[in-house]
N, C-alpha and C positions, 0 to 999 in steps of 0.2 A: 374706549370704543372697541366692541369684540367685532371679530369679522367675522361676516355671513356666515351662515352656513351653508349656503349657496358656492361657495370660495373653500369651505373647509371641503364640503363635499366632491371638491373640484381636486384637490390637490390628493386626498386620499386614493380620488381615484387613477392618479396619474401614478402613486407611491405602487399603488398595490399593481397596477401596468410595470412598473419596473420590476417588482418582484417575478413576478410571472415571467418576464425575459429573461431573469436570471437562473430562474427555475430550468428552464429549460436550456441552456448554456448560449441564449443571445448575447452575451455582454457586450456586441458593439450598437445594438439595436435599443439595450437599457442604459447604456451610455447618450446614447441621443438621450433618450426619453429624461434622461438625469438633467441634461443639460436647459434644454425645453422645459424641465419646471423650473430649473432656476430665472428662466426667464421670465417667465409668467408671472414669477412671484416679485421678482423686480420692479416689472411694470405696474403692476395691480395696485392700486395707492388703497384700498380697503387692509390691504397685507401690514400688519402694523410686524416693530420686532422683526424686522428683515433679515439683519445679521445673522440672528438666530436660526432661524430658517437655513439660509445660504449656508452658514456652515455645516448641518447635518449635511444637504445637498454634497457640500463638496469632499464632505466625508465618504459619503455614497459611491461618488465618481470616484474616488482615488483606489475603494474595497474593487469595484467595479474593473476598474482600468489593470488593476493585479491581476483578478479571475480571469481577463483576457490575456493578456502578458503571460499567466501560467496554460492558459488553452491550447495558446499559439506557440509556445515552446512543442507541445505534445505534439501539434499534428503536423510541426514542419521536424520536431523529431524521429516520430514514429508513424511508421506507415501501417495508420489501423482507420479504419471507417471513421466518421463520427460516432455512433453509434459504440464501438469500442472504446472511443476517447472517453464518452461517456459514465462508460462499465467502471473503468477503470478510476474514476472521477468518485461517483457513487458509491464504488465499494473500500477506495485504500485514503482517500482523503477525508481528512477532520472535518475543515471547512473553518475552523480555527483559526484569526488572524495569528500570522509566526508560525503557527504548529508544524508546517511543513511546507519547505521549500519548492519552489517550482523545479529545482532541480533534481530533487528525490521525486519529485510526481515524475519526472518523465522518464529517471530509471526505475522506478515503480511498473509503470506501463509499460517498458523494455521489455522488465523479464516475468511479467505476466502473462507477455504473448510469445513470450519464448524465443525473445531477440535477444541471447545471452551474450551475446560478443559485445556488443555494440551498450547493453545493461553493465557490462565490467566496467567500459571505460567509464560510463555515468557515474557509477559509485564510487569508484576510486577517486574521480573529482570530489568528494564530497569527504574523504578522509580526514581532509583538517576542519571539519567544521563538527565542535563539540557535538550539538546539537544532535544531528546524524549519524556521529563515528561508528559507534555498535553496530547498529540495525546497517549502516553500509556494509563493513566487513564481513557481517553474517552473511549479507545478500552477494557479496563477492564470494563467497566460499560456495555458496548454493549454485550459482553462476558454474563454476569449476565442477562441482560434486554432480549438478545435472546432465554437464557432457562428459561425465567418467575421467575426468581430471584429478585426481586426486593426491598423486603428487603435487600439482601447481599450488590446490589448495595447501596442504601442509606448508608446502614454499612461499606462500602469502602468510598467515602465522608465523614460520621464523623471522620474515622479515622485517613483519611488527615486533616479535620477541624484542628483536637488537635497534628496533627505533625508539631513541628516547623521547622523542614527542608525543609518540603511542603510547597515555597511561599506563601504568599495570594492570590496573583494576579492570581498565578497558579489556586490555589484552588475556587478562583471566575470563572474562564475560565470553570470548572468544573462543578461547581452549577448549572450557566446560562445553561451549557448543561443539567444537570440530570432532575433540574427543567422542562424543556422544557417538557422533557419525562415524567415526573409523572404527570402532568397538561392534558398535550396529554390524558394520558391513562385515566384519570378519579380524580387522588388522590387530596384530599384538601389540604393535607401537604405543609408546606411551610420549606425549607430546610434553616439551620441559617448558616449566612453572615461570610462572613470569615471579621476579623478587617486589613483594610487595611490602615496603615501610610504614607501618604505622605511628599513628604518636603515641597510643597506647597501647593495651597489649594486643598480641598480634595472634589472630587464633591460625594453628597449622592445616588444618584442614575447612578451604571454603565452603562456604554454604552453596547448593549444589543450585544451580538457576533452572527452575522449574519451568520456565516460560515460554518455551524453545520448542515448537514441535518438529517432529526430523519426517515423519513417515505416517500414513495412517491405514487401516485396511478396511478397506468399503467393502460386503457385501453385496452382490447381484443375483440375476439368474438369467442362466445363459439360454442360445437358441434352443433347447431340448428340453428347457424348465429346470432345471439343474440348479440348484445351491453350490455357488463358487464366490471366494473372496479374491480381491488382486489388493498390491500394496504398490501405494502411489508416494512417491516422495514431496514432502512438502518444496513448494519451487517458491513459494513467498508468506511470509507470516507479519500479521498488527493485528497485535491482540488476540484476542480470540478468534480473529479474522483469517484460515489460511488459501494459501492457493496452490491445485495442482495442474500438473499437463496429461493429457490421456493419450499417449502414439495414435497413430493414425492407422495403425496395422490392428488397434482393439477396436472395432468400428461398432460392434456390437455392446460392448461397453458403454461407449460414446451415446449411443442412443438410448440406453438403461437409465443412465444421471439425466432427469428435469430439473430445471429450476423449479424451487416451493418444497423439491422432496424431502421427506424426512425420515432421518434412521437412529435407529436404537441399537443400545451399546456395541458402539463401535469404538475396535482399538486403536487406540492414538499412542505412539511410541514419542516420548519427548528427550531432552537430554537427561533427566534424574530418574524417570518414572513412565510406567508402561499403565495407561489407563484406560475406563470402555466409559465412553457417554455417548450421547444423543449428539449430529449433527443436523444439518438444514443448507444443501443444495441455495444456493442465493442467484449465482449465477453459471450460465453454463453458453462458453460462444466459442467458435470455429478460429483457429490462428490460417488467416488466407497469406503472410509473407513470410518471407525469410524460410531458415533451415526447419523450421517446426510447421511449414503451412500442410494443414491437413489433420493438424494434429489440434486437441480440444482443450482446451483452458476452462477448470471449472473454479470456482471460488464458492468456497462455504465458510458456514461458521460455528464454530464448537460451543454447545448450548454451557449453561451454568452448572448443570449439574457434575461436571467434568471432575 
């Protein structure tokens, strides 16, 4: 016996109701709604293969019950709107079961909005977990490099240097990056090699990690009509995805970058290579707390042709 389509049409429409909640970041409102179909479908003796059913259902509920669990981390972490919680949702998460921790979303979100102290301790939590070790320490050094720290950062690098839990390979991932940045800024220092054992042969000089962008320089035009560039430091990077902070002192700046805009070859400074491509403004919102409120958080992303 097949069942109605009266009952199919019923249950689709209650599936595509929970989407739409989740779309919009209800998860405790598509959590009901998860719940209420599971009932319906209990009761309804037309519903042949129940189990079947019930188990996607509770599959549902458990994806569900996460998204919130990681929502609610955010906003009893970080003091940003909905609407920012949002931003920061859209732009730095996968959506990938595993891909990424509720605990890297919310130092994500940290130092997005330019809540750098409070983004340190987040990442640093997150040192022993393979998964994240890189992309942390990178984001702990940016942390440091964006409040003109840069001793502490160098001091964060030795002390991975001499931790043996800290891979080498890891910790070379690191260097290439730090280095990039001290070079950039001016330093002559040269930062010591982490010892890396292979089982076979062992090339002396690494392959340089292209992936890293450190700085980029945005053209504008200023109150007079004027062609000027500024160079903003990258304050978070995934993927092609980066993010920076605008002071609150460039106000006219601030009101230059829309979200949707788009520019043509533009230099992007990375750790091996100094490159011009196309970016694309994505997001562009105001930091209202902490030591950066006033100050502009934009996120864009570096097109293909890079």
């Amino acid at each position: 016996m097949t069942i109605p389509n009266k009952i199919i049409q019923e249950i689709q429409k209650r599936l595509l109701e929970i989407e739409t909640y989740r779309s919009h970041y209800l998860y405790k409102e598509a959590r009901t709604r998860c719940l209420e179909l599971a009932a319906f479908i209990k009761k309804n003796e037309a519903v042949k293969s129940k189990q079947a059913f019930l188990a996607k259902i509770d599959k549902k509920v458990k994806q569900v019950e996460h998204e919130l669990e990681t929502f609610s981390a955010l906003s009893s972490s970080v003091e940003m709107s909905p609407d920012q919680q949002s931003v920061v949702r859209q732009l730095f998460v996968s959506g990938k079961d595993g891909d990424t921790s509720a605990d890297f979303e919310t130092a994500t979100a940290l130092l997005v909005f330019g809540q750098h102290a409070a983004a340190l301790d987040a990442f640093k939590a997150l040192l022993d977990d393979d998964t994240h070790r890189i992309a942390a320490a990178k984001s702990i050094l940016r942390c440091h490099l964006a409040e003109g720290h840069i001793k502490e950062a160098a001091k964060e690098y030795l002390a991975w240097l001499k931790d043996d839990s800290f891979p080498p390979k890891a910790v070379e991932s690191v260097r290439v990056f730090l280095q990039a940045v001290l070079t950039k800024k001016g330093y002559k220092q040269r930062l010591p090699q982490p010892v890396i054992i292979e089982a076979v042969t062992v090339e002396l000089e690494p392959e340089p990690d292209e992936g890293d962008f450190l700085s980029i320089v945005l053209p504008f035009v200023n109150e007079r009509f004027r062609k000027q560039e500024v160079v903003l430091d990258v304050n978070f990077q995934r993927g092609k995805r980066i993010n920076c902070i605008i002071p609150r002192h460039l106000k006219n700046l601030s009101n230059y970058f829309k979200a949707g805009s788009a520019f043509s070859d533009v230099q992007v400074n990375g750790t091996a290579m100094v490159t011009f491509c196309s970016i694309r403004l994505i997001e562009v919102s105001k930091i209202r707390v902490g030591r950066h409120a006033g100050d502009t958080t934009i996120t864009m992303e570096v097109l293909a042709n890079c």
